[in-house]
C-alpha positions, 0 to 999 in steps of 0.5 A, spaced: 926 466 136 927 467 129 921 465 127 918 469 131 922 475 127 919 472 121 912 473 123 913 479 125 916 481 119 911 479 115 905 482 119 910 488 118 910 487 110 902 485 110 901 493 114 906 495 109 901 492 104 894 495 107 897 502 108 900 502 100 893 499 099 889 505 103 893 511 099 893 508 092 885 508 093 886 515 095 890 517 090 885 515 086 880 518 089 882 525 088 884 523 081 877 522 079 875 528 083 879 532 079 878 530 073 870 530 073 872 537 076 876 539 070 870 536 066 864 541 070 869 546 069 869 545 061 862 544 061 860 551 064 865 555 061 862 552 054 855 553 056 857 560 059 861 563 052 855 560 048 850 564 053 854 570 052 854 569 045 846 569 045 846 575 050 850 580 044 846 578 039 840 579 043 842 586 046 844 588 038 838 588 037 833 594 038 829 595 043 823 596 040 824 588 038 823 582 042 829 580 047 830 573 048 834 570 054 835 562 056 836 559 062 837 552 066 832 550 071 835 546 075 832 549 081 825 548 079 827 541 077 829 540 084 823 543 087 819 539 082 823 532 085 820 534 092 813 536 091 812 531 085 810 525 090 807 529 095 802 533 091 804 534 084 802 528 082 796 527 083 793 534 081 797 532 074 794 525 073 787 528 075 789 533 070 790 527 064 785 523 066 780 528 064 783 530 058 783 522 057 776 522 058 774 527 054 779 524 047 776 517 049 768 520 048 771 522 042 773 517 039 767 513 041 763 518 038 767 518 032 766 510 031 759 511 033 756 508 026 762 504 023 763 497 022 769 495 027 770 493 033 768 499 036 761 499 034 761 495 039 764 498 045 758 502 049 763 506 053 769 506 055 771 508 063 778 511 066 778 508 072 784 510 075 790 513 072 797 516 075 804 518 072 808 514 076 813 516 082 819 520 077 817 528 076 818 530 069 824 535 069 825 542 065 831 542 061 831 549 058 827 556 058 827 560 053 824 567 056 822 572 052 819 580 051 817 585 046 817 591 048 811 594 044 806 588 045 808 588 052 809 582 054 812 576 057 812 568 054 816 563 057 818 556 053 820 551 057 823 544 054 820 537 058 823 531 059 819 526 061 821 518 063 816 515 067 816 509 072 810 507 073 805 510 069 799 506 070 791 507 067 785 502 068 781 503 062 774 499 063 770 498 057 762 497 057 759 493 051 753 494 047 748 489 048 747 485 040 742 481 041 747 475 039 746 469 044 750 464 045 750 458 049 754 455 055 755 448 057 757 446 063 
């Protein structure tokens, strides 16, 4: 009988431990929350006196000067992350390919009649190429407005890491005239 009370005390006190175990994480838990809440809230109060202290300084300006305004783009960058593998990235690498292209024609232009080893080089083809599957992300935008030239520019700031960024160059040789013999 006794030792019958004493496994039982013992599944209690083990219960006892789990439970106290469970609470001390969700003690924890809310901790955490409350502190990176704390810490978002600090943030955006900073980021909003500091947007407030440049929209005083743009409305003592006088109207016929430019205004200017800053903001994030964060729910452009959550648009982007959704369209950038679907379509976005496609169009974007045929865009850098062609440029790529182009700037490749002009080297070999520009190295044309050079000693070195692009003189080699007949022609230099851009066989694939894509940006990989991260979308870029626009941190800021700066929007600006000139009344008496009556119009808009908007200046947007870019991060761009890239994962798996991939381009397949495939040069072409002129032909020398040295020849060179194989034996097998």
């Amino acid at each position: 009988k006794q030792s019958g009370e004493g496994s039982r005390g013992r599944r209690i006190i083990a219960v006892m431990a789990v439970l106290v175990g469970l609470l001390l994480c969700a003690v924890l838990a809310v901790v955490a929350s409350w502190l990176t809440w704390q810490a978002a809230a600090r943030l955006y109060s900073i980021q909003l006196r500091t947007a407030k202290a440049r929209w005083d300084a743009t409305a003592a300006l006088k109207s016929s000067e430019s205004v200017c305004e800053s903001f994030t783009t964060g729910w452009f960058n959550v648009l982007l992350w959704h369209l950038w593998p679907a379509f976005l990235e496609k169009e974007v690498s045929g865009l850098f390919a062609r440029r790529v292209a182009v700037l490749l024609r002009r080297v070999l232009s520009q190295h044309a009649g050079q000693r070195g080893p692009m003189r080699l080089v007949d022609s230099i083809q851009l066989e694939e190429f894509t940006l990989g599957s991260v979308a870029p992300r626009f941190s800021t935008c700066k929007a600006r407005y000139t009344a008496e030239k009556n119009y808009l520019q908007l200046e947007l700031g870019m991060d761009f890491t890239t994962s798996g960024m991939q381009a397949v160059l495939t040069p072409r040789l002129k032909e020398t005239g040295l020849k060179t013999r194989v034996k097998f």
